[in-house]
TORDOVO-196812 format. One record per residue (C-alpha): x, y, z; residue in one letter. Coordinates in steps of 0.25 Angstrom, whole numbers, padded with zeros to 4 digits, always signed. Each point is the difference from the previous one (the first is absolute). Example, Ala and Ser with C-alpha at 12.3 -4.5 7.8 and 13.67 -1.06 7.14 Angstrom:
+0049-0018+0031a
+0006+0014-0002s
***
This chain:
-0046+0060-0073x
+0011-0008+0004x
+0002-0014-0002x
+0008-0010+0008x
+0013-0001+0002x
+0008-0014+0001x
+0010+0002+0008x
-0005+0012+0006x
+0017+0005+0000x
+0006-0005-0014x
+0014+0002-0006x
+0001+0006-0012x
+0012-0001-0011x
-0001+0017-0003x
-0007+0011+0003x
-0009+0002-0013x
-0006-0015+0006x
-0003+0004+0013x
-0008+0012-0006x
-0006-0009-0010x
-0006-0009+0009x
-0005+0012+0010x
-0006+0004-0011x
-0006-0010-0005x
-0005-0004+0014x
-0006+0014+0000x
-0008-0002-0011x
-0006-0015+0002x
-0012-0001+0008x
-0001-0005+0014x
-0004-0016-0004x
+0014+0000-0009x
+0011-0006+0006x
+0015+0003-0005x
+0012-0008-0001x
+0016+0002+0002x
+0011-0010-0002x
-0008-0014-0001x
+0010-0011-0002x
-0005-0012-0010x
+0006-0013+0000x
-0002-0013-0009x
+0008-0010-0002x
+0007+0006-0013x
+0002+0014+0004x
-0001+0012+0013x
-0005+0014-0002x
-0004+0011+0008x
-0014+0007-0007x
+0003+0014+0005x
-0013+0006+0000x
-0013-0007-0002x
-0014+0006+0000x
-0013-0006+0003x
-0013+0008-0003x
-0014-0003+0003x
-0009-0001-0015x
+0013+0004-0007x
+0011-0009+0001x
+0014-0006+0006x
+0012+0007-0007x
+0015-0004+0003x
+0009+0013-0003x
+0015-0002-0003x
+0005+0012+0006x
+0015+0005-0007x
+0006+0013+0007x
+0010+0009-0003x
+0002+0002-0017x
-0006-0011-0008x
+0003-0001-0015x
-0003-0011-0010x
+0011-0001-0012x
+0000-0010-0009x
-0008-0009+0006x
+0006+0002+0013x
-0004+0006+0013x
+0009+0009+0009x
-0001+0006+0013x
+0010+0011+0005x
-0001+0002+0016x
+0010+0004+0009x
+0010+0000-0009x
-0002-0015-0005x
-0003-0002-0012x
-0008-0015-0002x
-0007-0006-0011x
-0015-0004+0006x
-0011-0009-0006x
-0012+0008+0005x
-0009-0009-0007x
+0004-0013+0003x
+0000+0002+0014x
-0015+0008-0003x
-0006-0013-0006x
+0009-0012+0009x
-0008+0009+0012x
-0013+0000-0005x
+0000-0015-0003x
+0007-0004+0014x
-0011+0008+0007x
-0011-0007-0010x
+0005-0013+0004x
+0003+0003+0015x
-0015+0003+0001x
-0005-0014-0008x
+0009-0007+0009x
-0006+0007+0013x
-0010-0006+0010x
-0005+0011+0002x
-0002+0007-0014x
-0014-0006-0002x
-0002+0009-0013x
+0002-0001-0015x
+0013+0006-0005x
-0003+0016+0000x
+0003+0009-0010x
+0013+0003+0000x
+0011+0010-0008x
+0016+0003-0001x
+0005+0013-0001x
+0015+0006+0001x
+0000+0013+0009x
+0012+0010-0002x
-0004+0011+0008x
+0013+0009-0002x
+0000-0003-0014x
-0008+0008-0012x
-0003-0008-0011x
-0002+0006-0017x
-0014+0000-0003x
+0002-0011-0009x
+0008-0008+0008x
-0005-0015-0004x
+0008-0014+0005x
+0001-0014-0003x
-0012-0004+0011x
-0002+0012+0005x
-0010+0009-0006x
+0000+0015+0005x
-0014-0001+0008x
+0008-0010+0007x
+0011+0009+0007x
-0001+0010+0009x
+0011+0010-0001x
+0004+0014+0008x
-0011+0008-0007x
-0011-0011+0004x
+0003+0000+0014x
-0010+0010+0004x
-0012-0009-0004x
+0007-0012+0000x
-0013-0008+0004x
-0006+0004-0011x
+0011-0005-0009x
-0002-0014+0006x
-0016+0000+0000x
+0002+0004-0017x
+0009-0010+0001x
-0007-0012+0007x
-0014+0005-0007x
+0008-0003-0014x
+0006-0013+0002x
-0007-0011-0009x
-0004-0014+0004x
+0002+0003+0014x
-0012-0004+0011x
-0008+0007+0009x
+0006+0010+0008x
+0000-0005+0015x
-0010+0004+0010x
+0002+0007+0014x
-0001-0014+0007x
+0010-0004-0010x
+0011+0010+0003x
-0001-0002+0013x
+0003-0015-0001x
+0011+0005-0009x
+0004+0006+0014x
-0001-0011+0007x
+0009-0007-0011x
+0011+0008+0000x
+0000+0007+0012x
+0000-0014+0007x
-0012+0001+0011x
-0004-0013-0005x
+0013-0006-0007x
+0002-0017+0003x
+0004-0005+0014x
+0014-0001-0004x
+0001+0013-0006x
-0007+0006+0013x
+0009-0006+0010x
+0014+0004-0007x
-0006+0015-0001x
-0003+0000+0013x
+0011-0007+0005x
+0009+0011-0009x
-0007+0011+0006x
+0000-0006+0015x
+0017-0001-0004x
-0002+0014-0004x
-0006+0005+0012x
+0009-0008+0009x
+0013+0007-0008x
-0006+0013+0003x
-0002-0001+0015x
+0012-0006+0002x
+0005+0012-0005x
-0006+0007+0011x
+0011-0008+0012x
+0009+0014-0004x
-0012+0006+0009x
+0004-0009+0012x
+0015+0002-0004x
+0000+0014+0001x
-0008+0001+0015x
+0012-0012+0006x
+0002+0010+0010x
-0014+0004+0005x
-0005-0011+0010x
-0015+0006+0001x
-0007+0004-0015x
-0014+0001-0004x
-0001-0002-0016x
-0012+0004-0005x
-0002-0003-0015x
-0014-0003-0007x
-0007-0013-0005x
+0010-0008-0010x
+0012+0008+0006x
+0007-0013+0005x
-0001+0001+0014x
-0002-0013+0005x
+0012-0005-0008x
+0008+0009+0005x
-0006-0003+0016x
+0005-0014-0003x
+0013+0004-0007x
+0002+0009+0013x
-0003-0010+0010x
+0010-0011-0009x
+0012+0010+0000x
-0003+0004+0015x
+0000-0017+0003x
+0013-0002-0007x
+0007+0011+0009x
-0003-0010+0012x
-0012+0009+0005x
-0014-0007+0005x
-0009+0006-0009x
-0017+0001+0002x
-0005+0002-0014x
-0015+0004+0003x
-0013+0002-0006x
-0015+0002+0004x
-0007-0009-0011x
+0000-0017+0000x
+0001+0001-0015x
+0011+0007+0000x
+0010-0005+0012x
-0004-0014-0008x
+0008+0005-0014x
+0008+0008+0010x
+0005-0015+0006x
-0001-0006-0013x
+0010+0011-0004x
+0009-0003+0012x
+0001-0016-0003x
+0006+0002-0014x
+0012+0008+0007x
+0014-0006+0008x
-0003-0005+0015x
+0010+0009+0004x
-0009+0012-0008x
-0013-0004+0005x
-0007+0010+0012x
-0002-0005+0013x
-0013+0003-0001x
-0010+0003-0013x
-0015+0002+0003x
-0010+0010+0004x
+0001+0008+0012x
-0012-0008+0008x
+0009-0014-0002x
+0011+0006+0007x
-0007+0004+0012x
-0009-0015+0000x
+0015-0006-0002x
+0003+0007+0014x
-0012-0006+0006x
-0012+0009-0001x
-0012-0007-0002x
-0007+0001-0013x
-0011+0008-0003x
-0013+0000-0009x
+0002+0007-0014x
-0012+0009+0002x
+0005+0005+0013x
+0006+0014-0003x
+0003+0003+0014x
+0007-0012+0002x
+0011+0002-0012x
+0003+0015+0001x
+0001+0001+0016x
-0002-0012+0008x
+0011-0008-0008x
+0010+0013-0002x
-0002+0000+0014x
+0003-0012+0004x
+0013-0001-0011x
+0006+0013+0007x
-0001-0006+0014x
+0006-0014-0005x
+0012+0005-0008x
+0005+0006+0011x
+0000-0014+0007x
+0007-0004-0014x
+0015-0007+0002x
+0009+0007-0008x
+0001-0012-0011x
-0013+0002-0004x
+0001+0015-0003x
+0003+0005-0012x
+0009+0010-0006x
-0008+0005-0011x
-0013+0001-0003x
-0005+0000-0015x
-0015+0003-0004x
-0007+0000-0012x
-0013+0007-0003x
+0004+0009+0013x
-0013+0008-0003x
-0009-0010+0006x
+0006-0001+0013x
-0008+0008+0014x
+0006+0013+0006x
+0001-0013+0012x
+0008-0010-0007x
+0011+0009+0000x
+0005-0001+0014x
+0000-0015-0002x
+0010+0002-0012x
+0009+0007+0010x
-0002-0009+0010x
+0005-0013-0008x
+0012+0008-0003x
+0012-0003+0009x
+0003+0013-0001x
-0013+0007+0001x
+0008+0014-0002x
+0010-0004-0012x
-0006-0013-0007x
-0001+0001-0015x
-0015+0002-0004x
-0003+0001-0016x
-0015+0002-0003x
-0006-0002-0014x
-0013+0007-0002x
-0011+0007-0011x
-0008+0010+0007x
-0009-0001-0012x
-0003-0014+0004x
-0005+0001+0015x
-0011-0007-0002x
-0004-0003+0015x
-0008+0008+0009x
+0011+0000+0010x
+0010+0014+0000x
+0014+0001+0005x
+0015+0005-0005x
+0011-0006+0006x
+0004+0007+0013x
+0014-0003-0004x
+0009+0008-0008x
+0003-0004-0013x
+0005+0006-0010x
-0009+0000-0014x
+0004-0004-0013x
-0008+0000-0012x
-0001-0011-0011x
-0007+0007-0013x
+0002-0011-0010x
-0012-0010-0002x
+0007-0012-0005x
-0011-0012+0001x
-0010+0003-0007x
-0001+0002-0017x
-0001+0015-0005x
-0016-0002-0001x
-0002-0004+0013x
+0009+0010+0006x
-0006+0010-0007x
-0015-0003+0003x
+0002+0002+0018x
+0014+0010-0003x
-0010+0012+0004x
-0003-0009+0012x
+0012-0001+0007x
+0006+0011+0011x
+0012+0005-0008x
+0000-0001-0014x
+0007-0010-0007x
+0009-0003-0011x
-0004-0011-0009x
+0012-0009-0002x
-0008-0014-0003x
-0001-0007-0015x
-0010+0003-0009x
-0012-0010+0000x
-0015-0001-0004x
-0012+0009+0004x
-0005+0000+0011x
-0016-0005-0002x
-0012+0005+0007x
-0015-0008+0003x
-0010+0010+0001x
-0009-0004+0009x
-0008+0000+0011x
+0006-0001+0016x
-0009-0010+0002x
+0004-0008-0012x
+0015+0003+0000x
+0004-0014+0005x
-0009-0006-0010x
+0008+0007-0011x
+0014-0004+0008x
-0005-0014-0002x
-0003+0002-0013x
+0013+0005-0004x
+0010-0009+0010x
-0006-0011-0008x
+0003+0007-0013x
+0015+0000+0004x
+0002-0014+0004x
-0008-0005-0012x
+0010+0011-0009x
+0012-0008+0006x
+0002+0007+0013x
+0006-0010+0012x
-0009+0002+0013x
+0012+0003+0008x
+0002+0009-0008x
-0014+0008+0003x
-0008+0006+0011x
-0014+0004+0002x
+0000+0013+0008x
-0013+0008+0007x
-0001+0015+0009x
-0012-0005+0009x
-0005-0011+0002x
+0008-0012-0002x
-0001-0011-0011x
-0008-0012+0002x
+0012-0009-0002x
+0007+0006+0011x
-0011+0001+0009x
+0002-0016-0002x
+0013+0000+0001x
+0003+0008+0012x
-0010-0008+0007x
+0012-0013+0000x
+0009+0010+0007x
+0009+0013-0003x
+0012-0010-0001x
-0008-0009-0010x
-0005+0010-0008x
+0013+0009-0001x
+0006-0015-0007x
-0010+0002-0012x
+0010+0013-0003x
+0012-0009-0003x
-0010-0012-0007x
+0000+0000-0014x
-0013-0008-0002x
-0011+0010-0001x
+0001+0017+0002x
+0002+0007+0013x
-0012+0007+0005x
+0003+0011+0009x
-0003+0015+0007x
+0007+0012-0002x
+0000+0002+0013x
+0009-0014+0002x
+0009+0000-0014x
+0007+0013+0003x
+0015-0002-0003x
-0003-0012-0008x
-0002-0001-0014x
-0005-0008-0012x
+0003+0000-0016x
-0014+0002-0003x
-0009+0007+0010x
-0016+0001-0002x
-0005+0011+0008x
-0014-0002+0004x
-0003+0015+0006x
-0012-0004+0008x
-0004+0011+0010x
+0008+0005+0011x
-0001-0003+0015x
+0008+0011+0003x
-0004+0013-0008x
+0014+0007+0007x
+0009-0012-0005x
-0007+0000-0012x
+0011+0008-0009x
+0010-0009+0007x
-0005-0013-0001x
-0003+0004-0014x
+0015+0003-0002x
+0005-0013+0005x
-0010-0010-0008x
+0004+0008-0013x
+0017-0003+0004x
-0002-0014+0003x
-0001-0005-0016x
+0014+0000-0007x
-0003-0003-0013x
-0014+0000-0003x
-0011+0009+0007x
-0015-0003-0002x
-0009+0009+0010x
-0014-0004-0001x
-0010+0009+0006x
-0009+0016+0001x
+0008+0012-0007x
-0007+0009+0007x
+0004-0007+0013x
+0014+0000-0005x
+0001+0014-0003x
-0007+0005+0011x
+0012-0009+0009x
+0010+0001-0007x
-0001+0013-0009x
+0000+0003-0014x
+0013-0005-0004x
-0001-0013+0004x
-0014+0000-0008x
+0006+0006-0013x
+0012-0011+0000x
-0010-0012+0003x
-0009+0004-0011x
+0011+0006-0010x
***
C-alpha cells in the first residue's frame, strides 16, 4: 500500500515529520491521497495546513504537525528545536486548517459533494506524551505523539471513526475530486493561467541558466551538444546563434521541421536587428532560397539526394556575402549522413567555419541514418528542465542518457486505457475536459503515433504554411503528429497512442510524444501496447 503523494518532493520543518509522513503514506492504501504544506487563505487570516489526509470510506483529517520538544504548561504550548525556544498554538492552527479546507471546497467548482467527514489532530512526532495527558480541545485520541508513529494511520482512523456529528466519510471518486481540488488539475482559468505562467517563468530561469554551457565552449567553433528531451536545447541553438550574430558573424540557424523553424523565426523576431541570423529555417528553404526547384513532400528521393545535390553544387557558385560564418542547428539528429557536405559548403570557410549541433539520439525518429561527418566535439546536457517532475519521470527511462530531474513538481500524469482504435476518441474526450475545466486552446495540443487526427488531415490539406499558423492561434487546440511537434511543446499534452507506422521508431516516437506536455500529460491508449514499446517503467509510472 501506498497512497499518493502531493507534491511528489515536499519540504519538511524536521526530521521526525518527514518520517511521519513516509510513514504514514506507507500505511494508507493506494486510493488515499496525502497532503504537505497547503496554504489557506480567506480574507481574515493565511495558514499553511501541514499534512492533510484523505481516505476513501474513512475520512479527511488535517494534522498539525509540531517537531522537535513540545510541552503544554499552564495552558501554554512550547516547542524547543534547534536551539529556539517558541510558544506554539498547535490547536488553533489544527482547527483554522480544517475549516479553511471545508470552505475551500464548498467554494470550489469542481467539489460537486457534500462536506465529507472531516477531523483535527495535533501531531508531535519527537514528543511522548503521559498517559493521561488531556488539553483544553484536544483529547488524547486526538494526537499522535512519538510512541504513535508506528501505526499512525491507525491513530487517525480511531480518530475519524470517533468524531461525532460529522457526515459521511467521502468516496474514492470523492477523494479524487479532492485531488483535483488541491492539487489544481482543474483549478479556475485565472488560477491556471498564473500557475502555468509561474511555472513557464520557472522553466525559463532554469534554462537560462544553462548559457554557462555556451560560455564555457567560447573557444570551440565546432560542438555537438547532445542533451535529452526537456534539456534546453533549442533555447540554447537560439541563444548561440544570438551571441554568434551580435559578434558581427552571418549566422544560419537551421532546422529539419516546419513547425519548428516557424517558433525558431518567431524566436529570432523578439531579438535586436543587429542579433538576428541571416538566415532562420529548415535545411530544404536554404537550398529552395538558392534556387532549387521545389519538390513534392512524399518524394524522399528528392529531399535527401537530389536537393543536397544540387545545394553542394550552388554554394560553391555562392558570393562570398551570402555565405555564412557559422552554422547553428537544432535537432541535429534528423539531419542525412548527405546534408552534411552541404553544411560545409555554406560555410566560408568550409575547413574552419564554426558549426554547433543540438541533437537527442533518443529522438531520431525518421527512417533516415547519418552522424555528422564533421568533427565536433560532444558535450552533454543531463538536466531536464521543461517539463514537471511527473512528466519527466514517466519517459526519464526513455531517453539515451539518463537524466536528472531539475523541473517543479506538478500533477500526475493520467492515463485512458483504451483501445488503439479508440485512443483518439478518448483524446477527444478528455481535450475537451480541459478546455471546459478552464484550459486556454493555445494552451493545448492533440497529439497521435499513427495515423493522424482528423482535424489535421483538414487542416493540412489548406497548406503546410496554413496549417503550421493554427500552432500560434489561440481560437481552438493544436492538433498534431509526433512525427511534426518534435522540438515543440504545449502546457497540456493529450497523447492519443494509436498504433505505430514504424515498429523500429516505435520507442522513439514514443519518447518524444510523452516530452511534448509541460505541465499536464494525459496518454490515452493500450498498456499492453505501451509496455511492449516502451518497457515497463514507463507502464508502472502511467499507471502509478
Amino acid at each position: 500500500m501506498t497512497a499518493r503523494l502531493f507534491p511528489e518532493e515536499p519540504e519538511f520543518a524536521s526530521a521526525s515529520e518527514q518520517l511521519l509522513v513516509q510513514t504514514l503514506r506507507d500505511q494508507l492504501p493506494d486510493d488515499a491521497a496525502l497532503f504537505c504544506n497547503i496554504r489557506f487563505s480567506d480574507r481574515s487570516q493565511d495558514r499553511e495546513a501541514d499534512v492533510i489526509v484523505a481516505w476513501p470510506g474513512v475520512g479527511v483529517a488535517v494534522v498539525e504537525v509540531k517537531g522537535g520538544s513540545v510541552s503544554l504548561e499552564r495552558g501554554e504550548w512550547r516547542q524547543i528545536g534547534d536551539g529556539v525556544d517558541r510558544m506554539v498554538r498547535p490547536v488553533d492552527q489544527a482547527v483554522a486548517c480544517k475549516y479553511l479546507l471545508c470552505e475551500y471546497l464548498a467554494d470550489h467548482p469542481r467539489w460537486t459533494a457534500s462536506r465529507p467527514r472531516t477531523a483535527h489532530l495535533v501531531a508531535l512526532p519527537a514528543t511522548t506524551l503521559p498517559a493521561d495527558f488531556r488539553a483544553p480541545g484536544l483529547a488524547r485520541w486526538m494526537t499522535v505523539d512519538k510512541t504513535d508513529v508506528p501505526h499512525v494511520a491507525a491513530r487517525i482512523r480511531a480518530a475519524l471513526e470517533k468524531v461525532r456529528d460529522e457526515p459521511d466519510p467521502p468516496t474514492a471518486g470523492d477523494v479524487d475530486a479532492l485531488v483535483d481540488c488541491l492539487a489544481g488539475t482543474a483549478i479556475p482559468q485565472q488560477d491556471l493561467l498564473a500557475q502555468v505562467a509561474e511555472r513557464e517563468a520557472a522553466c525559463d530561469l532554469l534554462t537560462r541558466r544553462q548559457a554557462k554551457v555556451l560560455t564555457m565552449l567560447e573557444s570551440f567553433h565546432r560542438v555537438e551538444i547532445r542533451g535529452g528531451a526537456g534539456s534546453g536545447k533549442t533555447w540554447l541553438a537560439v541563444e548561440k546563434a544570438r551571441r554568434l550574430a551580435a559578434q558581427g558573424q552571418r549566422v544560419a540557424l537551421m532546422c529539419y521541421s516546419r513547425g519548428l523553424a516557424e517558433f525558431l523565426k518567431r524566436r529570432v523576431d523578439t531579438l535586436r536587428k543587429k542579433e538576428r541570423p541571416g538566415y532562420v529555417g529548415t535545411f530544404h528553404y536554404l537550398g529552395i532560397g538558392w534556387g532549387v526547384e521545389p519538390g513534392s513532400d512524399d518524394d524522399s528521393q528528392y529531399w535527401e539526394e537530389f536537393l543536397p545535390a544540387e545545394m553542394v553544387s550552388l554554394a560553391a557558385r555562392l558570393p562570398e556575402s551570402e555565405r555564412f560564418d557559422a552554422i547553428v542547428i537544432d535537432e541535429g539528429q534528423d539531419f542525412a549522413e548527405s546534408w552534411w557536405d552541404v553544411v560545409r559548403a555554406a560555410l566560408r570557410d568550409p575547413d574552419e567555419g564554426s558549426i554547433y549541433v543540438f541533437s537527442d539520439e533518443g529522438q531520431r525518429i525518421f527512417a533516415r541514418q547519418g552522424r555528422p561527418t564533421v568533427d565536433l566535439t560532444p558535450i552533454p546536457l543531463n538536466e531536464n528542465l521543461r517539463n514537471t517532475k511527473q512528466i519527466a519521470g514517466t519517459f526519464s527511462s526513455l531517453a539515451p542518457e539518463q537524466m536528472e530531474i531539475r523541473g517543479l513538481a506538478g500533477v500526475p500524469v493520467r492515463f485512458v486505457q483504451c483501445s488503439s482504435e479508440d485512443a483518439v476518441d478518448a483524446a477527444d474526450d478528455v481535450a475537451e475536459a480541459l478546455l471546459d475545466g478552464g484550459w486556454p486552446p493555445e494552451h493545448v495540443a492533440l497529439l497521435t503515433t499513427h495515423r493522424r487526427h482528423p482535424v489535421q488531415v483538414e487542416r493540412q490539406a489548406e497548406g503546410q504554411d496554413a496549417y503550421w499558423d493554427t500552432y500560434w492561434q489561440n481560437d481552438d487546440l493544436f492538433y498534431g503528429h509526433v512525427l511534426g511537434f518534435k522540438g515543440l511543446e504545449r502546457p497540456a499534452v493529450v497523447l492519443a497512442v494509436n498504433g505505430f507506422r514504424n515498429e523500429a521508431r516505435a520507442r522513439e516516437m514514443l519518447y518524444v510524444g510523452l516530452s511534448r506536455a509541460r505541465d499536464l500529460l494525459v496518454v490515452c491508449g493500450d498498456l499492453e501496447l505501451i509496455r511492449r514499446v516502451g518497457g515497463k517503467a514507463v507502464a508502472r509510472r502511467l499507471t502509478a
